[in-house]
C-alpha positions as a printed Julia matrix, in Angstrom:
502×3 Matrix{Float64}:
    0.0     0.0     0.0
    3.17    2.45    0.94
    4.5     1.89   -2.75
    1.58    2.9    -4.31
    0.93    6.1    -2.71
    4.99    6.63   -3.36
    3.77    5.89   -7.26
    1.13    8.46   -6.93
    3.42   11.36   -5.67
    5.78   10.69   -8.05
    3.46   11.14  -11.19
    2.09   14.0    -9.77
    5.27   15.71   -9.22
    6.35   14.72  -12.85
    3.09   16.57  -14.1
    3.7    19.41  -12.83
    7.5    19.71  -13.64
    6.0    19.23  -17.15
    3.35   21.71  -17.05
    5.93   24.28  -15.99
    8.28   23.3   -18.79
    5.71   23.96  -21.21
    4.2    27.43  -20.39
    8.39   28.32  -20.34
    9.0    30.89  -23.48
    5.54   32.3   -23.39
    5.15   36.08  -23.63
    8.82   36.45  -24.97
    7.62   37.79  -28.5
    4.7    40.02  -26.42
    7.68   42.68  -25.01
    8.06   45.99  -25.01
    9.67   46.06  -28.35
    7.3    43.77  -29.87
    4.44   45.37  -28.92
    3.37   48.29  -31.31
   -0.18   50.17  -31.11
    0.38   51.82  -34.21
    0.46   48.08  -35.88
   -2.79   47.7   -34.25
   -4.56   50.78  -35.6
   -3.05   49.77  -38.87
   -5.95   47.15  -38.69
   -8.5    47.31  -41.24
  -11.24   47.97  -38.63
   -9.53   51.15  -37.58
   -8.66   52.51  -41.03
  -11.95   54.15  -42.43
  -10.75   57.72  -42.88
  -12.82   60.59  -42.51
  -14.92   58.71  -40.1
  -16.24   60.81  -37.11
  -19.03   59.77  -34.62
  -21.47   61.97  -34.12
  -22.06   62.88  -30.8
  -25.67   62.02  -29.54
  -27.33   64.97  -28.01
  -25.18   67.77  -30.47
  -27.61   70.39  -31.76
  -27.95   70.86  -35.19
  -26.1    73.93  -35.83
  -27.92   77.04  -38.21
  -26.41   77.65  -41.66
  -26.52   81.18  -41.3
  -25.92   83.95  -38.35
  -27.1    87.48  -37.65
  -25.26   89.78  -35.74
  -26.83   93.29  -34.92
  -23.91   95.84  -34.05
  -25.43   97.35  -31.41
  -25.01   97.01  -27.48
  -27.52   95.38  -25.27
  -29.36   96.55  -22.36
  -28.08   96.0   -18.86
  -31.38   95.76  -17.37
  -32.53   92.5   -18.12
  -32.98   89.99  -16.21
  -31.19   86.14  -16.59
  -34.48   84.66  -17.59
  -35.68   87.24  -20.32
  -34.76   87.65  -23.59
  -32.2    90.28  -24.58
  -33.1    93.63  -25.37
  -31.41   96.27  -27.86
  -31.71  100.1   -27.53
  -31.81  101.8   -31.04
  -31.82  105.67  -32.26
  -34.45  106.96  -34.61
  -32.95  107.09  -38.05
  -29.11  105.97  -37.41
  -27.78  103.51  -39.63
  -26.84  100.1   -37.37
  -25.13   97.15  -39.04
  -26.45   93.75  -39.34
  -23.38   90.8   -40.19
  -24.63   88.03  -42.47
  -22.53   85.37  -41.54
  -22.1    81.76  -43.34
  -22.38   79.32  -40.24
  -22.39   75.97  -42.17
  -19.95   73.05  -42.1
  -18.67   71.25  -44.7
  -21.08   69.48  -46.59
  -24.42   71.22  -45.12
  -26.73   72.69  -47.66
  -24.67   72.0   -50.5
  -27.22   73.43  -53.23
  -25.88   76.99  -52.02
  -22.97   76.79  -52.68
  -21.35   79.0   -55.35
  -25.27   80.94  -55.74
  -26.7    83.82  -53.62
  -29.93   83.97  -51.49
  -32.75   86.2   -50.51
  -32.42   87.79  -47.27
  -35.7    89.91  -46.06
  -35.59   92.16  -43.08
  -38.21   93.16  -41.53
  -39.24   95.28  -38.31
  -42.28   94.11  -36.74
  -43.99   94.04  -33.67
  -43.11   91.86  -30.44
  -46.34   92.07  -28.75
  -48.96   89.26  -29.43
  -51.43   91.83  -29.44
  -50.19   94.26  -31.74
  -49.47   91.53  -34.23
  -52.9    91.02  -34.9
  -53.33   94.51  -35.77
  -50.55   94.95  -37.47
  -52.12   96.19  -40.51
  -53.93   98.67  -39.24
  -51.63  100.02  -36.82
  -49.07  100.35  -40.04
  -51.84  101.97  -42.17
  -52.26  104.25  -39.09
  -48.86  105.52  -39.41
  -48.52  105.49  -42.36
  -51.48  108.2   -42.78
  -49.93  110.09  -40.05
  -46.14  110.13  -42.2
  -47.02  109.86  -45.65
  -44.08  109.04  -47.62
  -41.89  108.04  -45.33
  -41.1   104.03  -44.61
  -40.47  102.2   -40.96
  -36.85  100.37  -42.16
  -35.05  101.67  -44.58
  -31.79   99.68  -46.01
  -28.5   102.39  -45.96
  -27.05  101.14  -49.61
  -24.02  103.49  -49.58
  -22.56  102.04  -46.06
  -23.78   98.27  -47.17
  -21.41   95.55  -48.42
  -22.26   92.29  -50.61
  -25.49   93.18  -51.24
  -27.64   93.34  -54.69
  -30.76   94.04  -56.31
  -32.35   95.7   -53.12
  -35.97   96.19  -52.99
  -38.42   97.75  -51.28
  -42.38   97.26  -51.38
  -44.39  100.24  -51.69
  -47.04   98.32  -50.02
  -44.71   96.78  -46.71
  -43.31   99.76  -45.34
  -41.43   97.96  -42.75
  -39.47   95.55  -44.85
  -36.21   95.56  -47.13
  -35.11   93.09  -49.25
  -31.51   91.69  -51.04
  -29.64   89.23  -52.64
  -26.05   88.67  -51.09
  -23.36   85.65  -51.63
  -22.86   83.37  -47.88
  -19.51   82.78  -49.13
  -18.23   86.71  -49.28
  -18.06   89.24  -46.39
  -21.64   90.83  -46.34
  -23.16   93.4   -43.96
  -26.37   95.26  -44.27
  -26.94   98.79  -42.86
  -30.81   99.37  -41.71
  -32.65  102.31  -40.7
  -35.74  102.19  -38.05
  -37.72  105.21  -38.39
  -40.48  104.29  -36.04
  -40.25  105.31  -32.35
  -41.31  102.34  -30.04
  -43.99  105.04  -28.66
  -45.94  105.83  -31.74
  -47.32  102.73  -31.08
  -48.76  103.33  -27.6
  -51.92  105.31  -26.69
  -51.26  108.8   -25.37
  -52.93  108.95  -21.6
  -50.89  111.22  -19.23
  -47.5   111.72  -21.31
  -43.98  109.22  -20.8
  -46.05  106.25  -22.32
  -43.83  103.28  -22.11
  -42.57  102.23  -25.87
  -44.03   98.69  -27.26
  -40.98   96.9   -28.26
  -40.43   95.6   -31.8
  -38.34   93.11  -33.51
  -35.88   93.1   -35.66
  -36.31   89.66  -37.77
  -34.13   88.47  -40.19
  -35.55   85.41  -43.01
  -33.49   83.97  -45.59
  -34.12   81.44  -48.84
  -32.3    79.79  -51.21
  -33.95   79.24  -55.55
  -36.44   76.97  -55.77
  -36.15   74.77  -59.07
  -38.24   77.83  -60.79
  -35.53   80.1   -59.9
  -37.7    81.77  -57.48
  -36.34   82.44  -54.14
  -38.99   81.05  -52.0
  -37.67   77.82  -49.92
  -37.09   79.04  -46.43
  -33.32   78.44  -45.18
  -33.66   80.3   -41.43
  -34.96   82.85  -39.7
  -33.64   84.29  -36.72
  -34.81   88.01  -34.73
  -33.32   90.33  -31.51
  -36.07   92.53  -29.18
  -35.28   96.13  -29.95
  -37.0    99.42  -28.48
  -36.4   102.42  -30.91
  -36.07  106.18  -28.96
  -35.91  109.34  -30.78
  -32.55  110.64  -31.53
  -29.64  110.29  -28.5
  -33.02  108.57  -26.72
  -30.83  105.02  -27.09
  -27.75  106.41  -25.67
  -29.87  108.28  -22.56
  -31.31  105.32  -21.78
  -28.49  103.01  -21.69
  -26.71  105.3   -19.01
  -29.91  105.36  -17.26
  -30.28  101.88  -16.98
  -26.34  101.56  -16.11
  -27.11  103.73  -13.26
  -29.94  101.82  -11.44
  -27.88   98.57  -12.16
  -24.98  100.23  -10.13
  -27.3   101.48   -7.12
  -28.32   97.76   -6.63
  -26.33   95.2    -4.5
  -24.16   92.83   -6.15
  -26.23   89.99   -4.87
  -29.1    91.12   -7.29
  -26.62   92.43   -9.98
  -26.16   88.94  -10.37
  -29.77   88.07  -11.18
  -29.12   90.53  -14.82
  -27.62   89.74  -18.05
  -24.12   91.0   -18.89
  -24.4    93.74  -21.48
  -22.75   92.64  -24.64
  -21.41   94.87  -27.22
  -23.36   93.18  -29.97
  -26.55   91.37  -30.61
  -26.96   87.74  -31.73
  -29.99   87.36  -33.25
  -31.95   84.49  -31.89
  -33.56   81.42  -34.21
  -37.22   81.96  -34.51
  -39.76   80.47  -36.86
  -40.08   82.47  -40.28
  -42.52   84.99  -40.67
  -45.55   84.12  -42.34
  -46.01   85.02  -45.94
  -49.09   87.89  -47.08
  -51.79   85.76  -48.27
  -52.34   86.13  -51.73
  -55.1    89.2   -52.34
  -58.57   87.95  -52.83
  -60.22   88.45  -56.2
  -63.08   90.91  -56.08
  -66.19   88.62  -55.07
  -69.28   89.47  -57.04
  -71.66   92.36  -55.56
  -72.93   90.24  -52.26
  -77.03   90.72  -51.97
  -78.1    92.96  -49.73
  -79.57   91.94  -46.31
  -83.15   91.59  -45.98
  -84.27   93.46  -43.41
  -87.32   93.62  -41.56
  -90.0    96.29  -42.13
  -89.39   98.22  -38.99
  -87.95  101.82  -41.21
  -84.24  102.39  -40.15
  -82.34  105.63  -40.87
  -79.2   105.64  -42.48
  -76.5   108.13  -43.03
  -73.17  107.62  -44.44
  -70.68  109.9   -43.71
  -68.93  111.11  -47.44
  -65.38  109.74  -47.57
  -62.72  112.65  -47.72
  -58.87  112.49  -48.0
  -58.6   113.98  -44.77
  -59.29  111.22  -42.82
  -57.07  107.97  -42.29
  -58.15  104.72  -43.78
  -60.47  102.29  -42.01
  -61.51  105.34  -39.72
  -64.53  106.35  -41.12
  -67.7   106.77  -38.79
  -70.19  103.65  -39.07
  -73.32  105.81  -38.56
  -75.95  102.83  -39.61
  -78.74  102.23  -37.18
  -79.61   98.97  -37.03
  -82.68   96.97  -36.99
  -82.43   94.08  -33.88
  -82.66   91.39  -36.8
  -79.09   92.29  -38.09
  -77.75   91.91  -34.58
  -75.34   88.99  -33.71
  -77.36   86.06  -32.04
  -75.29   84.67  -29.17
  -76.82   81.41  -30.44
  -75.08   81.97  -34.04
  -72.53   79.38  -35.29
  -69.1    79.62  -36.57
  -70.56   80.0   -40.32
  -73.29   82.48  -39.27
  -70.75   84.64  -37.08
  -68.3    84.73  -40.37
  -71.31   85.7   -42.47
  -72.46   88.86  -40.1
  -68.85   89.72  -39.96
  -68.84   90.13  -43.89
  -71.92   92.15  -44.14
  -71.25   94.5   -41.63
  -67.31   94.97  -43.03
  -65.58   93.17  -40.9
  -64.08   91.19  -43.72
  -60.28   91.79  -42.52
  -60.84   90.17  -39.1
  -63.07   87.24  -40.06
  -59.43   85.21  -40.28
  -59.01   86.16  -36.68
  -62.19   84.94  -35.73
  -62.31   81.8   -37.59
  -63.9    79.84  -34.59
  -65.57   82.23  -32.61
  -68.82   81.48  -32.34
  -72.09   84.27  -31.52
  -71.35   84.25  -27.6
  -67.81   83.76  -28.25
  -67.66   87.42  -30.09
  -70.57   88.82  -27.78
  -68.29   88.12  -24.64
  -65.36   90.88  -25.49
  -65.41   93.96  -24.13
  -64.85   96.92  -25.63
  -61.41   97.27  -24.29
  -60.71   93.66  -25.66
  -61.42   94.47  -29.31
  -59.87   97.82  -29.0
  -56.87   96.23  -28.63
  -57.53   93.29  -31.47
  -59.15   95.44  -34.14
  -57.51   99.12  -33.16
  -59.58  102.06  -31.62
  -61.91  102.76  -34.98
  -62.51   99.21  -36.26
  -62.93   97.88  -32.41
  -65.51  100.82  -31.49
  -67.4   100.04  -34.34
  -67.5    96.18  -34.33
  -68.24   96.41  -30.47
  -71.35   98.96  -31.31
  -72.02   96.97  -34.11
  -72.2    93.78  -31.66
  -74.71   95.56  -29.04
  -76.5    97.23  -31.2
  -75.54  100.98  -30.19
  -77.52  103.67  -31.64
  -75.5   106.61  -32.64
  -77.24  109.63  -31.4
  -78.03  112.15  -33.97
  -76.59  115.04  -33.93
  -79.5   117.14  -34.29
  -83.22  116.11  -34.08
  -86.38  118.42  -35.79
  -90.01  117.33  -35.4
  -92.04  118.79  -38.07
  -95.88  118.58  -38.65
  -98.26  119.46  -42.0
  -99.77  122.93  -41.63
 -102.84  121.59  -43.44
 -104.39  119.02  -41.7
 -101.6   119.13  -38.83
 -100.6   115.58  -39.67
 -102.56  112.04  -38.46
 -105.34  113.4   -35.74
 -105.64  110.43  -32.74
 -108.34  111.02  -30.31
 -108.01  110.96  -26.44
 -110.12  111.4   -23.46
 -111.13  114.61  -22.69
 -109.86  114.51  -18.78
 -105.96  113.59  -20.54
 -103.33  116.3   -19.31
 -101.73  116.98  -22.79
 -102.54  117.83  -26.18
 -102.17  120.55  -28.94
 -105.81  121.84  -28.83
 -109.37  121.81  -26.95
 -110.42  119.93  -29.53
 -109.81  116.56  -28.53
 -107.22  115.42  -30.72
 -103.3   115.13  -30.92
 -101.38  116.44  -33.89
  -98.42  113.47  -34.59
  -95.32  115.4   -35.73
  -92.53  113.19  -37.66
  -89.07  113.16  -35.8
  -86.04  114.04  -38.24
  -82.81  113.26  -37.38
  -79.9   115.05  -38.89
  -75.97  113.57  -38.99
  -74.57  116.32  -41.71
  -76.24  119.22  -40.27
  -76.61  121.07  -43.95
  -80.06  122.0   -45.77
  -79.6   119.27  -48.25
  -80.03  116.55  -45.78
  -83.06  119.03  -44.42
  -84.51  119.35  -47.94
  -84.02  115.35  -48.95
  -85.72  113.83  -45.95
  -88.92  116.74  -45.72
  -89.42  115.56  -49.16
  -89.38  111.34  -48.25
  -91.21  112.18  -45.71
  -94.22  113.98  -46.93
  -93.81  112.32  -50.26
  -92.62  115.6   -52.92
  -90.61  114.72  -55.36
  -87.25  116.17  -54.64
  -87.22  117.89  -57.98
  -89.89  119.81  -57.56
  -88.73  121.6   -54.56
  -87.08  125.18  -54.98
  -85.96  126.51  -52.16
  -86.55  125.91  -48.36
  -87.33  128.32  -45.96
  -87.76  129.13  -42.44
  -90.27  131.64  -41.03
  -88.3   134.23  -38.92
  -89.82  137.12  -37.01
  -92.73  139.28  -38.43
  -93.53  136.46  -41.47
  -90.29  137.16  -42.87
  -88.86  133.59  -45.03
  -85.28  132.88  -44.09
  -83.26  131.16  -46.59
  -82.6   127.9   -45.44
  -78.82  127.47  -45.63
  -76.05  125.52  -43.78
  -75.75  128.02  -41.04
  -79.02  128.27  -40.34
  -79.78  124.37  -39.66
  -76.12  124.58  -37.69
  -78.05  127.17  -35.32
  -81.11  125.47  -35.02
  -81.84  123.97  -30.92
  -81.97  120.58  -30.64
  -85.6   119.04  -30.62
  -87.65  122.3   -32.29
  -90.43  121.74  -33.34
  -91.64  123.16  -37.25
  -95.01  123.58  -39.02
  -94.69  122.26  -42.82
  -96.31  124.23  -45.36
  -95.7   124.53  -49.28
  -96.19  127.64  -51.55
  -96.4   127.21  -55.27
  -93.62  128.96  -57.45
  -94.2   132.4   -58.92
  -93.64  130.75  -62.5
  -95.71  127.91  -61.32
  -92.55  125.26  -61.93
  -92.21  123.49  -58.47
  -93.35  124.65  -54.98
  -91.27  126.44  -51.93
  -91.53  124.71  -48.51
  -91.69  127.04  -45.57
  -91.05  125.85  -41.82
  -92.76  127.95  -39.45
């Protein structure tokens, strides 16, 4: 039994000695000097050139970059977006820089693009106004433009143009792959924009907005590249510069703790990416002449005030008096709400109100479409919407001398009437807008049925019998609510009849 567990040790230890013998050598050819990690990037995995991984979260850089020269304002706060102080009329610089890498956008390349700039509002509110605040101005300055593009101090642009019809916008070709700045203008003053209370209004900011596109296969430059825009407020001339200190100032009265909380000021302006701005719908072709409304028999009075040059465009007095069945239901749909808004010529804000229904419309207040519509079209479509009666200016009542108009009986113990006689003479109310003897002379003669041809002259009785000439000064000095007998005299020549008021 001893010899075989000597047997066993003795091929054990053999096994190992062998094991050892063999792993002996191993790792000599692995050295220092045999080792080379530029033989392993040599390896065909590792040698597909140009290859760069993308990194997973990096944003997608813009092609193009804007850079107002112009310094920011101190005052604003971490949080808020940065805002740009700029002088009525001075000429500021706007860099168009090429921002793309190799390989992005390719189709550019070698060709210019369209760059339009525009200055428009910042406020949500004012934007849907826009056209009528713009047409407001531009009544008030005819002839002049919001933005204006300095050619003489701009570089790499061509074929500049400028719309008659957008006063706030400037157009221009101009090559990404050249130097190319363009010089603008702002005109406006941030508080031409803001309505005049108690005097030092506080300016509506507006935006400077840059959009630029590259030929479409028609040549036409219409497919949108990028858009970016800066918050500006525009002061009249040295206004920028005052208010810069100013605002220097209060930042340096404040503890550093809250100096903290405000935005460097930088001595340029990086516009910001934005969406583009939308496009002017296409003008409408003139509809055919829409029927008018049929209205109910009830008689309404209308007078339209004569358009003249000297007043601004959408500003003219609504002075129809409505019946109550052209009055907005609140129960009206979307279609029937669109519908009243066309016939009473609100055709440039039925877009706006697309899904407002009858009560949707009837719940604004006046100070609510004021600010939508602008102080003439919002007065109007709010007394168009509760059915406000403008009060004539003047009001006659006037009563046939012959039979002293329609005779109604009453009781003998009533407290009122004309005569002992037991009747009431009816006189017929006239209500005057123009205040001139034409409007006088054309509703006497609808009224008591004379053709309007056939009257010569009108005339008031004045003291002793006397006839009065009925001209513009004398209705313009008649009191309010007098009261007139109607009586007609036939011509001398017997050609018409004379109408006297006594």
């Amino acid at each position: 039994m001893a010899w075989v567990l000597k047997m066993d040790e003795a091929v054990e230890a053999g096994l190992v000695h062998d094991f050892d013998a063999s792993l002996t050598g191993i790792g000599q050819e692995l050295g220092a000097a045999a080792y080379s990690m530029s033989d392993v990037l040599a390896l065909p995995i590792f040698k597909e050139e140009g290859a760069v991984l993308p990194l997973v979260n990096e944003p997608k850089q813009p092609p193009f970059q804007y850079i107002l020269c112009a310094v920011t304002s101190p005052a604003v706060k971490l949080n808020e977006e940065s805002l740009t102080y700029l002088n009525q009329g001075q000429s500021y610089e706007i860099r168009m820089l090429d921002n793309r890498k190799v390989g992005d956008v390719p189709e550019i390349s070698g060709k210019l693009v369209k760059s339009v700039i525009r200055v428009v509002f910042h406020d949500r509110r004012l934007q849907y106004m826009e056209h009528q605040q713009l047409e407001g101005w531009k009544w008030n300055r005819p002839g002049d433009r919001l933005l204006d593009l300095d050619i003489p101090m701009s570089v790499g642009v061509s074929d500049v143009k400028t719309n008659p019809n957008q006063l706030n916008a400037v157009e221009f070709l101009w090559d990404p792959a050249k130097p190319t700045s363009a010089f603008i203008q702002v005109h406006c003053i941030s508080t031409e924009f803001t309505p005049r209370k108690h005097g030092g209004e506080k300016g509506v900011p507006f935006r400077i907005q840059v959009d630029t596109f590259k030929q479409n296969e028609h040549g036409n430059y219409t497919d949108h590249l990028h858009s970016a825009s800066c918050q500006i407020k525009v002061f009249k001339p040295k206004g920028a510069d005052r208010r810069m200190k100013t605002d220097r100032e209060k930042l340096e009265k404040r503890t550093a703790a809250e100096r903290e909380k405000f935005q460097p000021s930088y001595s340029t302006t990086i516009l910001s990416e934005c969406s583009p701005w939308p496009a002017p719908s296409p003008p409408r072709e003139s509809p055919a002449p829409a029927p008018a409304p049929t209205l109910s028999p009830a008689p309404t009075s209308t007078c339209n005030i004569p358009e003249s040059s000297s007043s601004p465009p959408n500003y003219q007095a609504d002075l129809v008096l409505q019946s109550p069945s052209e009055q907005l239901h609140p129960l009206a749909n979307i279609q029937e709400t669109q519908e009243w808004l066309l016939r009473h010529r609100f055709a440039t804000y039925s877009r706006l109100f697309t899904n407002f229904s009858g009560a949707d419309l009837l719940k604004l207040t006046r100070e609510d479409l004021v600010q939508i519509c602008g102080p003439a079209d919002g007065i109007r479509l709010y007394n168009a919407l509760k059915l406000r009666m403008i009060r004539p200016r003047l009001t006659i009542y006037v009563c046939q001398e012959q039979s002293r108009g329609i005779r109604v009986e009453r009781q003998p113990d009533d407290d009122y009437g004309d005569d002992d006689s037991g009747v009431v003479f009816v006189y017929h109310a006239i209500y005057l807008e123009e205040m001139v003897a034409s409007e006088v002379t054309q509703k006497l003669a609808s009224i008591f049925n004379i053709p309007l041809h056939q009257i010569n002259q009108v005339y008031k009785q004045g003291p002793t019998g006397i006839h009065i000439l009925l001209s513009d000064q004398v209705v313009q000095n008649f009191e309010d609510e007098s009261c007139f007998l109607f009586a007609t005299i036939k011509a001398e020549n017997g050609d018409g009849l004379h109408i006297v008021l006594k």
